[in-house]
ZAMARGU-4260 file (C-alpha; in steps of 0.2 Angstrom, whole numbers, plus 5000, padded with zeros to 4 digits):
<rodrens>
0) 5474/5285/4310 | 5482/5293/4326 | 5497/5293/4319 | 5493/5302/4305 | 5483/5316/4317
5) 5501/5317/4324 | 5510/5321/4309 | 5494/5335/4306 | 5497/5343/4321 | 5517/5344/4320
10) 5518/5350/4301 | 5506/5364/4308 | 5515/5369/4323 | 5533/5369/4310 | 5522/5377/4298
15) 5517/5391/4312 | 5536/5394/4320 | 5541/5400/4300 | 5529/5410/4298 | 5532/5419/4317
20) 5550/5418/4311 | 5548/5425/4294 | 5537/5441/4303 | 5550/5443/4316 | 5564/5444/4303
25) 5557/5458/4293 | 5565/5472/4303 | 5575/5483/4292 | 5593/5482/4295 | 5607/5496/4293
30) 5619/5490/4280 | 5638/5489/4285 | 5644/5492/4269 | 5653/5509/4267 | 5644/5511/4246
35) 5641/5526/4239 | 5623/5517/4235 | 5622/5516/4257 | 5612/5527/4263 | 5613/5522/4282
40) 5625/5528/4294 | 5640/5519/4289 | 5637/5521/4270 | 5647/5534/4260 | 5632/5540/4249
45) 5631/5558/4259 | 5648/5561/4253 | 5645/5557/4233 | 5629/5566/4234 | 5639/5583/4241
50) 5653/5579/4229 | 5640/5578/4216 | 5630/5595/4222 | 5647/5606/4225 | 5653/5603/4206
55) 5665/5592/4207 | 5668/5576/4197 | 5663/5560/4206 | 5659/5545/4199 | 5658/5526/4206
60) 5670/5514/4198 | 5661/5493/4194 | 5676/5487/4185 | 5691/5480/4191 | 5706/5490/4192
65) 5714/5480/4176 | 5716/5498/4170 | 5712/5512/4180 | 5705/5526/4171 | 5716/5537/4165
70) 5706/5554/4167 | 5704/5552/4185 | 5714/5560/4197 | 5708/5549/4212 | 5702/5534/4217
75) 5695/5530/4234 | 5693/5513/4240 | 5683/5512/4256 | 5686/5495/4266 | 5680/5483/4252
80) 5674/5467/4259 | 5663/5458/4245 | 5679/5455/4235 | 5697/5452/4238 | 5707/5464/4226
85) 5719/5451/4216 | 5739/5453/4213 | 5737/5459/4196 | 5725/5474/4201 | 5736/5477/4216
90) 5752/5480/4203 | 5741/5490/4191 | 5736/5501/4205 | 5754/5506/4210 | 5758/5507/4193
95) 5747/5520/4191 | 5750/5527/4206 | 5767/5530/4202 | 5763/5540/4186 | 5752/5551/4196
100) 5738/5546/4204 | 5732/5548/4221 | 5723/5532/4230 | 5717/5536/4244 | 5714/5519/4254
105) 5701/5516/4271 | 5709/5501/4277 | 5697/5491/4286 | 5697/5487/4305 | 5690/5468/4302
110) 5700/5458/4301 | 5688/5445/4290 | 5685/5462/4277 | 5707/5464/4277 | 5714/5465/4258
115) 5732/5454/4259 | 5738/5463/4242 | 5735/5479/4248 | 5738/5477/4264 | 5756/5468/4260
120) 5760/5482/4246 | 5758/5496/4258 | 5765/5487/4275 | 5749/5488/4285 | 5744/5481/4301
125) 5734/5488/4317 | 5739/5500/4328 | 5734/5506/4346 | 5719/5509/4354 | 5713/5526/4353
130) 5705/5536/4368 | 5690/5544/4368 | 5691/5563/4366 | 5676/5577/4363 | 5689/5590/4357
135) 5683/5605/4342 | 5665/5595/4346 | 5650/5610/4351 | 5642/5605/4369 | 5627/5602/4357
140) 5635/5588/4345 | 5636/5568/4353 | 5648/5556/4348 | 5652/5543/4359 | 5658/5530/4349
145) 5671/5542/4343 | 5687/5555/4347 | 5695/5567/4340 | 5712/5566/4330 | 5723/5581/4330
150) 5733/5583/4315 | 5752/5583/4316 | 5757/5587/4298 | 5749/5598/4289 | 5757/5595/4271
155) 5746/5586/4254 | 5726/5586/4257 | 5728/5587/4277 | 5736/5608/4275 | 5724/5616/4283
160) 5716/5602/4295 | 5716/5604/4311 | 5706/5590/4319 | 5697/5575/4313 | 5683/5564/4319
165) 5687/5547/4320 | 5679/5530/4328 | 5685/5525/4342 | 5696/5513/4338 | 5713/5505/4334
170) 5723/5517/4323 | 5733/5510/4309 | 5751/5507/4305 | 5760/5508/4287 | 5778/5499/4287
175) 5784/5506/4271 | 5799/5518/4276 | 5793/5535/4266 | 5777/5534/4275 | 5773/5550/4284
180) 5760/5550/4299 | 5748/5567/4297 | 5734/5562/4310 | 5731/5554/4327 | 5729/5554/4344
185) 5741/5546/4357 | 5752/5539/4347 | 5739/5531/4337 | 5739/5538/4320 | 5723/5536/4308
190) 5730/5543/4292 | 5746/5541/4284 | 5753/5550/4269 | 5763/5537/4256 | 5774/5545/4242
195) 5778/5536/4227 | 5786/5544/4212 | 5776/5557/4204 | 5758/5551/4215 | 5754/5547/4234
200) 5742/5536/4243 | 5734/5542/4259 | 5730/5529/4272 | 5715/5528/4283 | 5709/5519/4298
205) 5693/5512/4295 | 5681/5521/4286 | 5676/5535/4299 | 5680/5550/4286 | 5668/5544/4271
210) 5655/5537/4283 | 5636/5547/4284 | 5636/5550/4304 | 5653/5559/4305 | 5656/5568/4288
215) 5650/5586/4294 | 5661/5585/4312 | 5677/5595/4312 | 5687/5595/4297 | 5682/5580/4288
220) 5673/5584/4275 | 5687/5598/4272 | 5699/5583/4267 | 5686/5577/4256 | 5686/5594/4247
225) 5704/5596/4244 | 5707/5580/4236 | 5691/5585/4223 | 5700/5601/4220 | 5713/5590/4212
230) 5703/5584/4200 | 5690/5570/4198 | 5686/5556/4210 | 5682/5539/4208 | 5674/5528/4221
235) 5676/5511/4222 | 5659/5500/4222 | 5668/5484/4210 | 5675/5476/4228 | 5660/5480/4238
240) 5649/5468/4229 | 5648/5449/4231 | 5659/5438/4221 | 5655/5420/4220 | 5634/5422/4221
245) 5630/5419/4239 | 5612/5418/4246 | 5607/5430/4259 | 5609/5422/4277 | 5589/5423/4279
250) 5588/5410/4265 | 5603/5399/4270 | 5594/5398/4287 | 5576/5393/4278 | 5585/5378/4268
255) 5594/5374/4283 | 5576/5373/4294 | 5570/5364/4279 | 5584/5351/4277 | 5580/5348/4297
260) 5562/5345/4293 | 5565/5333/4280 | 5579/5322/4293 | 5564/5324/4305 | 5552/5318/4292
265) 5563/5305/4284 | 5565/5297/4303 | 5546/5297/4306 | 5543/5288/4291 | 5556/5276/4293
270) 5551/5273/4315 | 5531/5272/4308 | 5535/5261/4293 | 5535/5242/4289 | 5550/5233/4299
275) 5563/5222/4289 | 5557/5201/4292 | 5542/5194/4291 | 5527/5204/4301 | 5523/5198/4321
280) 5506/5192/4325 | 5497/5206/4333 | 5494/5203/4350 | 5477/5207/4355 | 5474/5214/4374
285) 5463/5210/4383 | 5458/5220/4399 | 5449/5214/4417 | 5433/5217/4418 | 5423/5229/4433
290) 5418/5214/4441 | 5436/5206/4443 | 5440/5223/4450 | 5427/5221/4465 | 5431/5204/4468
295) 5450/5210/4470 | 5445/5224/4481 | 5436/5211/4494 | 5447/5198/4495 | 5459/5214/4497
300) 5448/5219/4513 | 5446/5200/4519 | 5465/5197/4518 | 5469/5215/4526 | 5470/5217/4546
305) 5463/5230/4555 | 5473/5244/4560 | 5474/5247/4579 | 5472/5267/4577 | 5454/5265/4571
310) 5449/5257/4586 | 5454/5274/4597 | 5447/5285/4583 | 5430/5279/4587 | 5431/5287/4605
315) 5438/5303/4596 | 5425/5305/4584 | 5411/5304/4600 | 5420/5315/4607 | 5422/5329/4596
320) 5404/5327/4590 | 5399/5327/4613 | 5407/5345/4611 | 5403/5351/4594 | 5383/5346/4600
325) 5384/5346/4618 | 5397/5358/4623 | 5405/5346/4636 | 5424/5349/4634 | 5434/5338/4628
330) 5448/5338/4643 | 5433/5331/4655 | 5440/5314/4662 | 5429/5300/4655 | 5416/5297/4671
335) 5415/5317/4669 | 5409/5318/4653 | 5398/5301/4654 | 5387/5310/4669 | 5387/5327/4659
340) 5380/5316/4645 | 5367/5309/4654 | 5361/5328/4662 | 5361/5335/4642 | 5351/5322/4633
345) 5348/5310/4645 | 5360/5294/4639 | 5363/5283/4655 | 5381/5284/4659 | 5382/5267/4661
350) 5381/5264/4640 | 5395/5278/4638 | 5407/5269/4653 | 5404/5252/4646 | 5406/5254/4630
355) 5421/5263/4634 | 5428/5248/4643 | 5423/5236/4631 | 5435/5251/4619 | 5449/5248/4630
360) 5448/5228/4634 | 5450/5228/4614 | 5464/5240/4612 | 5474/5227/4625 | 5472/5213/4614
365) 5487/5206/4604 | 5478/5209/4588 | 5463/5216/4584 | 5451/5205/4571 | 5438/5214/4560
370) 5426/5207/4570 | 5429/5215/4585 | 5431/5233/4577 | 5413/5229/4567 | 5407/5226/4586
375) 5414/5244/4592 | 5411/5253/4577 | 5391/5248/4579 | 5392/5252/4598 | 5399/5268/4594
380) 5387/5274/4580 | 5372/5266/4591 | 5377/5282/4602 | 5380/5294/4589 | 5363/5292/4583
385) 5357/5294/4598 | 5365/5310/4601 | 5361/5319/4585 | 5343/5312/4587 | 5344/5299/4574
390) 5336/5279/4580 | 5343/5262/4575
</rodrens>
């Protein structure tokens, strides 16, 4: 029965901490993900919408790029993570790029959300670490996780840019031998213009240009509005979603709190439960009884000895009390404070002196027996009654 209370309380306690984790967890979080369908800071969904408003033709790709369409100009692919873009869209990509279309790809910082085929066909790899810079920024305007990028050729969509708002963090570098740097800051450039044949892809580090909280600084969303006055858009949203079905990491940690509960449970069962081998007999305990107690607790005192600092503590305690009743001070010398004793409340001098001596014939005697202390501790009370008015 008291085991099963146990298990009652526990299962209510687990039951309490995932309920008090489940509430805590419900905090909205921003998403990460640069989708047109993200409408936080780092989403791209500002810039579709304005796209959308100012005329232009935006649309969001959620096919594979097995055959890009073929009456759209450009197609932006904005750091996927969710899926890995395969060889055989890689080469369908740059074939269409090479009969004319414009990719315009934001290569992602992470290296966990890196694309290997894109990365490999265009020679990509990290750059140096920007430094921050407010330049073009108004003294009203804040952005201190960014700089600024100055650009340094002005030919393609970037004629006409002067300075773009970036993160502030590494640039990128393309390997291919065509490649033209247009934008940076130190060295570090964070767009890159690629020609190939009759179409060009642009380059990006990260996806500062696209995201919500930087697309109205400087000139970025210029360079969004020259590549829709090419023709129409296409936004990538196929390789932002999941492939294989994975569960959210919320669940995974509630089935792995689960698993744990059931080890925990499984163990109890098993420590609680019926032993291999035939059963013990069960051994009953029997406890002592008050009375064995007592007993113990006087043979205890008729054993023990008597300590030889009781003895002097009997002349302490009538001394204390001589001044606590009397007022006689307790530096007196003994003879003193015998005669002041006698003047105060008339005990003879000679009961106080004796008994006294009879103290310190005691205290020279190799040890002490209970009898002796039992003959002092009488002598001493008989004289502390009479001082505080109490008889025998």
């Amino acid at each position: 029965m008291k085991g099963l209370r146990t298990a009652a309380v526990y299962g209510l306690l687990v039951t309490l901490a995932v309920a008090v984790g489940l509430a805590v967890d419900q905090s909205p979080q921003h998403s990460t993900v640069p989708s047109v369908e993200n409408a936080g800071p780092l989403g791209v969904k500002a810039l579709y919408l304005y796209l959308q408003e100012s005329g232009a033709s935006v649309r969001a790709l959620r096919e594979a790029f097995s055959e890009p369409p073929e009456d759209v100009r450009t197609v932006v692919v904005a750091a996927p993570s969710g899926r890995k873009v395969t060889e055989q869209e890689a080469e369908a990509l740059e074939t269409w790029v090479r009969r004319g279309g414009t990719l315009v790809y934001l290569a992602s910082r992470d290296a966990k959300a890196a694309q290997p085929e894109l990365d490999t066909w265009l020679g990509l790899s990290r750059g140096p670490l920007l430094h921050p810079s407010a330049e073009g920024l108004p003294p009203e305007e804040k952005d201190f996780s960014g700089t600024t990028a100055r650009v340094w050729v002005p030919v393609g969509v970037a004629r006409g840019l002067e300075r773009l708002r970036v993160a502030l963090d590494r640039g990128v570098a393309v390997g291919r031998p065509e490649a033209v740097p247009l934008a940076g800051a130190d060295g570090s450039a964070v767009l890159w213009r690629v020609p190939m044949e009759a179409g060009e892809v642009y380059v990006l580090a990260g996806a500062d240009l696209a995201e919500n909280r930087r697309l109205e600084l400087l000139d970025n969303l210029r360079f969004w509005d020259a590549l829709a006055a090419r023709g129409p858009l296409a936004f990538d949203e196929y390789h932002h979603g999941a492939g294989p079905r994975q569960e959210p990491p919320s669940a995974r940690g509630l089935w792995m709190f689960a698993a744990q509960c059931l080890v925990v449970g499984l163990l109890y069962v098993v420590s609680r439960g019926t032993r291999f081998g035939p059963p013990r007999p069960l051994l009953v305990e029997k406890h002592r009884s008050a009375l064995e107690y007592v007993h113990s607790l006087g043979w205890l005192a008729r054993r023990s000895k008597v300590e030889r600092e009781l003895v002097p503590e009997l002349a302490r305690r009538l001394r204390r009390l001589m001044h606590e009743r009397l007022g006689i001070p307790l530096s007196l010398p003994e003879d003193e404070a015998a005669r002041a004793l006698e003047q105060t409340c008339g005990l003879p001098a000679a009961d106080y002196l004796e008994a006294r001596e009879d103290l310190v014939r005691t205290m020279e005697l190799p040890s002490i027996s209970p009898r002796d202390y039992a003959r002092l501790a009488r002598r001493y009370a008989r004289l502390e009654n009479l001082l505080t008015g109490r008889r025998d």
